[in-house]
C-alpha positions as CSV (number, residue, x, y, z in Angstrom):
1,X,116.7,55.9,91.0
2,X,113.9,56.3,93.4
3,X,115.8,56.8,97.0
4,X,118.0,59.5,94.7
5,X,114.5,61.3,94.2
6,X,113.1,60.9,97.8
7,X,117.0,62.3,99.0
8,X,116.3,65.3,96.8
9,X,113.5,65.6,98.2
10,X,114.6,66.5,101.6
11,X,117.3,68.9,100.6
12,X,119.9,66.3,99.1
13,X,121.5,67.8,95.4
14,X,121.9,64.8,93.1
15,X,125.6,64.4,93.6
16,X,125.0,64.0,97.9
17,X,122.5,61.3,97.4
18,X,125.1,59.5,95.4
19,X,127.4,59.4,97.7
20,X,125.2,58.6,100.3
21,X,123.7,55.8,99.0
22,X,127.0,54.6,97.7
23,X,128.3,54.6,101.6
24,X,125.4,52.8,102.8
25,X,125.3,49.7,100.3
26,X,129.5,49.6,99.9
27,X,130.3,50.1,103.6
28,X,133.2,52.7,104.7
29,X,135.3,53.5,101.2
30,X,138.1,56.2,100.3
31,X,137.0,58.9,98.2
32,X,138.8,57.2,95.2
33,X,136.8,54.4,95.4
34,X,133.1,56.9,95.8
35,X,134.5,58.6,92.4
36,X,135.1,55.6,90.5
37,X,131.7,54.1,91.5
38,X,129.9,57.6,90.8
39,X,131.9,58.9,87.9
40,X,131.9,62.1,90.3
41,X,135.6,64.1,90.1
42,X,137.4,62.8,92.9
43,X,138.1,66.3,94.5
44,X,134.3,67.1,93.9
45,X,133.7,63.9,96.0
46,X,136.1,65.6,98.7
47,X,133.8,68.5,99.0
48,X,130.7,66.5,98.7
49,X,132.2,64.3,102.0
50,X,133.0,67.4,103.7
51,X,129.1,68.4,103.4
52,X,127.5,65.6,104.6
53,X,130.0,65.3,107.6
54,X,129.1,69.0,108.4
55,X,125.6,67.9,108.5
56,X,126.0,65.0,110.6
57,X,125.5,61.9,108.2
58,X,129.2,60.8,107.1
59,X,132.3,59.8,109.5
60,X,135.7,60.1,108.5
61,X,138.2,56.9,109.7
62,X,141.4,57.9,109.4
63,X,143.7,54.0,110.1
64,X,147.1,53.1,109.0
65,X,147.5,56.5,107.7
66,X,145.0,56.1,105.4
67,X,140.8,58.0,105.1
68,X,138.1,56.1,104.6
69,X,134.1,57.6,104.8
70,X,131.7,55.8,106.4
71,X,127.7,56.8,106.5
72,X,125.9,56.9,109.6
73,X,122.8,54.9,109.9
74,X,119.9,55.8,108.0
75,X,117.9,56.3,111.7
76,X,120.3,59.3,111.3
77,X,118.3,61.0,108.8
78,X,115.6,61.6,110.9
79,X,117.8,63.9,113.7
80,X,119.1,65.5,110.8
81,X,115.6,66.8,109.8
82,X,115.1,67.8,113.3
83,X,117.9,70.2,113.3
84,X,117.2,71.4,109.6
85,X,113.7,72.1,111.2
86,X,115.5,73.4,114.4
87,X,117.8,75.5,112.3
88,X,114.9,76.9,110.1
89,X,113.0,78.2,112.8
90,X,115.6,79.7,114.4
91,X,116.2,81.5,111.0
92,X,113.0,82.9,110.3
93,X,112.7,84.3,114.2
94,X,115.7,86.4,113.7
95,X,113.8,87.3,110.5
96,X,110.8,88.4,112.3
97,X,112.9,90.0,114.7
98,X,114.7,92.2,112.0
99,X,111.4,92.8,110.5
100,X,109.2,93.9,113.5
101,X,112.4,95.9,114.4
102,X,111.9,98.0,110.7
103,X,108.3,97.5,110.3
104,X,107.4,101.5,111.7
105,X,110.5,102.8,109.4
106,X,109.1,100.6,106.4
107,X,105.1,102.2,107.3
108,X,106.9,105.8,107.5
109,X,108.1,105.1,104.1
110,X,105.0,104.1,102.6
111,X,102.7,107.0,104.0
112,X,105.3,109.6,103.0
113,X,105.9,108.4,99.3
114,X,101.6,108.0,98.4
115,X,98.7,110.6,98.9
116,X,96.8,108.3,96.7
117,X,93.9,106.3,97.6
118,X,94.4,102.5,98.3
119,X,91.3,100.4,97.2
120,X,91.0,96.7,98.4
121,X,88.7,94.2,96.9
122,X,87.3,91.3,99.1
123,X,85.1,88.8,97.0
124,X,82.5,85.9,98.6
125,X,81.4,85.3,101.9
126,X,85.0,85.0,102.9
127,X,86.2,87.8,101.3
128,X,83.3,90.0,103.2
129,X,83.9,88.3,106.8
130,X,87.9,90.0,106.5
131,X,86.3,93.2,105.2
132,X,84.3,93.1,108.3
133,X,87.3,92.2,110.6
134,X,88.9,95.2,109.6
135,X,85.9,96.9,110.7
136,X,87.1,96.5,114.0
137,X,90.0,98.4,114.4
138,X,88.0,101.7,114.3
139,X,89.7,104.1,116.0
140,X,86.7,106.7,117.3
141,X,83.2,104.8,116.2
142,X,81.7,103.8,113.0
143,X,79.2,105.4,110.9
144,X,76.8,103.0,108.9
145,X,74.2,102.5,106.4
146,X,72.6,99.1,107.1
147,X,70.1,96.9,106.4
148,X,70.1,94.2,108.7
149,X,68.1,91.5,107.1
150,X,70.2,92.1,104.0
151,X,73.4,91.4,106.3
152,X,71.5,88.4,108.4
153,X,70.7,86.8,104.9
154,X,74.3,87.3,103.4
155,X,76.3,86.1,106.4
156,X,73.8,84.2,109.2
157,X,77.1,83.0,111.1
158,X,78.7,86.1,111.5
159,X,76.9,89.1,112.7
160,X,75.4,88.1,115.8
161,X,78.8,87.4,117.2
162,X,80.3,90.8,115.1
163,X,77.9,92.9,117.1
164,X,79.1,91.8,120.5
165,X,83.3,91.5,119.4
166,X,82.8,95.3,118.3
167,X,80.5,97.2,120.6
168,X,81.6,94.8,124.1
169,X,84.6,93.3,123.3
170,X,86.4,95.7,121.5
171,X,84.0,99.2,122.3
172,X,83.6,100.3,119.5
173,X,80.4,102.7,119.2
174,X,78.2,102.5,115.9
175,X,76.1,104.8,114.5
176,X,73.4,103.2,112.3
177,X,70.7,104.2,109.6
178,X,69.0,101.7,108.5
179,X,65.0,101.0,106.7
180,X,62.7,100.6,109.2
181,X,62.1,96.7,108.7
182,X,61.4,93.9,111.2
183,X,64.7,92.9,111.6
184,X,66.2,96.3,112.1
185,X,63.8,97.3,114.1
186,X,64.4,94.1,116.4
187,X,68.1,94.5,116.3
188,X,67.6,98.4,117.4
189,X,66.1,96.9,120.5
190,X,69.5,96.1,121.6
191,X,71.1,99.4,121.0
192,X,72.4,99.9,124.6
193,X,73.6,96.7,124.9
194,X,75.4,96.3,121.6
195,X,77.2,99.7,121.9
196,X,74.7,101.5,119.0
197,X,72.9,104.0,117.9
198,X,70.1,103.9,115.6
199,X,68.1,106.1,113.2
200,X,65.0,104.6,110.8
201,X,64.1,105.7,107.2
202,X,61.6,104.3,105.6
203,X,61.6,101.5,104.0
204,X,59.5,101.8,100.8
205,X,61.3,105.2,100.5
206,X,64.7,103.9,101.4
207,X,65.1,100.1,101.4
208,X,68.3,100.1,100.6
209,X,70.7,96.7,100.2
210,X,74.2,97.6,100.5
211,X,75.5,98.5,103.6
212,X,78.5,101.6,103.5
213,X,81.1,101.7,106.9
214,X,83.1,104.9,107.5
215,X,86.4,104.9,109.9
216,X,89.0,105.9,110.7
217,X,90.5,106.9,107.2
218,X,88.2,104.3,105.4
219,X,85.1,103.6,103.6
220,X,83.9,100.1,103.1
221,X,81.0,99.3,100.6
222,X,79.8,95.9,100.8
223,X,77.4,94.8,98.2
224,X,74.9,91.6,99.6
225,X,73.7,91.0,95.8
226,X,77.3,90.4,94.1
227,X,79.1,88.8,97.7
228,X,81.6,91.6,96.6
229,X,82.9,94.4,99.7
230,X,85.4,97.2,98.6
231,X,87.6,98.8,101.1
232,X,88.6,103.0,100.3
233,X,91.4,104.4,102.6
234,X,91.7,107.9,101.6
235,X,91.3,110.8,104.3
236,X,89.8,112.8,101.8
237,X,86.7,110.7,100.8
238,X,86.5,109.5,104.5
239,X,86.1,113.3,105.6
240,X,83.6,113.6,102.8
241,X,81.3,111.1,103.7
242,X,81.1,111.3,106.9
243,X,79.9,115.1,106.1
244,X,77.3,113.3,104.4
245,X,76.4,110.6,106.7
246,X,75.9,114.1,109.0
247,X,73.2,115.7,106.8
248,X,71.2,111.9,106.2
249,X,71.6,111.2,110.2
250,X,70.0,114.8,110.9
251,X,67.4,114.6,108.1
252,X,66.5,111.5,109.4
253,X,66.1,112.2,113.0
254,X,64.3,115.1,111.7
255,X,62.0,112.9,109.6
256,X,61.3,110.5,112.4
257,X,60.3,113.7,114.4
């Protein structure tokens, strides 16, 4: 039967749409009458009764000494979806609560079990954008390898803004080498502005495509070709690169020089 379905549908078991339905087309009836119509035990019917009255849809009429169960109007099933939603929410805020109250003990927890490096995988240009956005919660500047009309052609919608949401709005400093090409060079222009600092290499030497991100305790690599960006978090390769990122920043300085 087709209401049966649509019942079940919004939280009804089989046996409660039954009933329901039952109510509605026979008018107020006993339970004895309900379990001869449904073939439903007649003390299952009791329970089944109890239910719905507990959730607002049946009345019990108690005359002469005798109890009969009468459904409220359909129009009633739409308040009781408003307190199902009502009673949800309420639900999953005290699960938040409890959550956010254990979230620090449950970080504790994972730091202290595993020394080993976590590697996250972020595929197309929306994978890359939330590689990016993690970017910016660098915690004492970024170090970068960068070719900027690599990153331009990859993602034309999102690095403009990036530059300003991480060197204005959020402050984070950059240091960038990147091959001395027209874009790059153009971008360099607004070093002061965008919160950067920028070192050339050339091009034909060093025209490099992917661009490589150390913070905090993290490395991204983001490959333009293959719309493919990995994420490292280990404080040991962080430490290691950014000893490298040292020796290619001074040899290039040195080089420009």
């Amino acid at each position: 039967m087709k209401l049966i379905s649509k019942l079940k549908k919004i939280g009804f078991s089989e046996k409660e749409a039954q009933i329901y339905l039952q109510l509605i087309y026979l008018g107020p009836q006993s339970a004895s009458v309900l379990a001869r119509h449904t073939s439903i035990n007649r003390t299952t019917v009791y329970d089944i009764l109890e239910g719905l009255k507990q959730r607002g849809l049946v009345r019990n009429i108690v005359k002469s000494g005798s109890s009969t169960f009468k459904a409220l109007h359909p129009k009633e099933l739409v308040h009781f979806l408003e307190r199902e939603k009502t009673e949800t929410l309420r639900r999953i805020e005290k699960q938040q609560e409890s959550i956010e109250a254990i979230l620090p003990e449950l970080i504790s927890l994972e730091h202290a079990e595993s020394t080993k490096p976590k590697v996250s995988f972020f595929e197309g240009e929306k994978g890359m954008r939330e590689a990016y956005e993690d970017t910016l919660t660098a915690d004492g500047g970024i170090l970068a390898y960068a070719n900027v009309e690599e990153m331009h052609a990859a993602l034309p919608n999102f690095f403009p803004d990036y530059y300003k949401r991480r060197g204005v709005v959020n402050n984070i400093h950059i240091k960038a080498i990147m091959p001395s090409n027209k874009l790059s060079l153009d971008r360099a222009k607004k070093d002061k502005k965008e919160n950067r600092e920028s070192v050339f290499v050339s091009e034909e030497e060093y025209g490099f495509s992917p661009e490589i991100n150390i913070y905090n305790n993290k490395v991204l690599i983001a490959s333009w070709c293959e719309k493919l960006a990995i994420i490292i978090e280990s404080k040991e390769i962080a430490d290691f690169h950014r000893q490298m990122y040292k020796l290619a920043w001074e040899g290039a300085k040195r080089a420009k020089t």
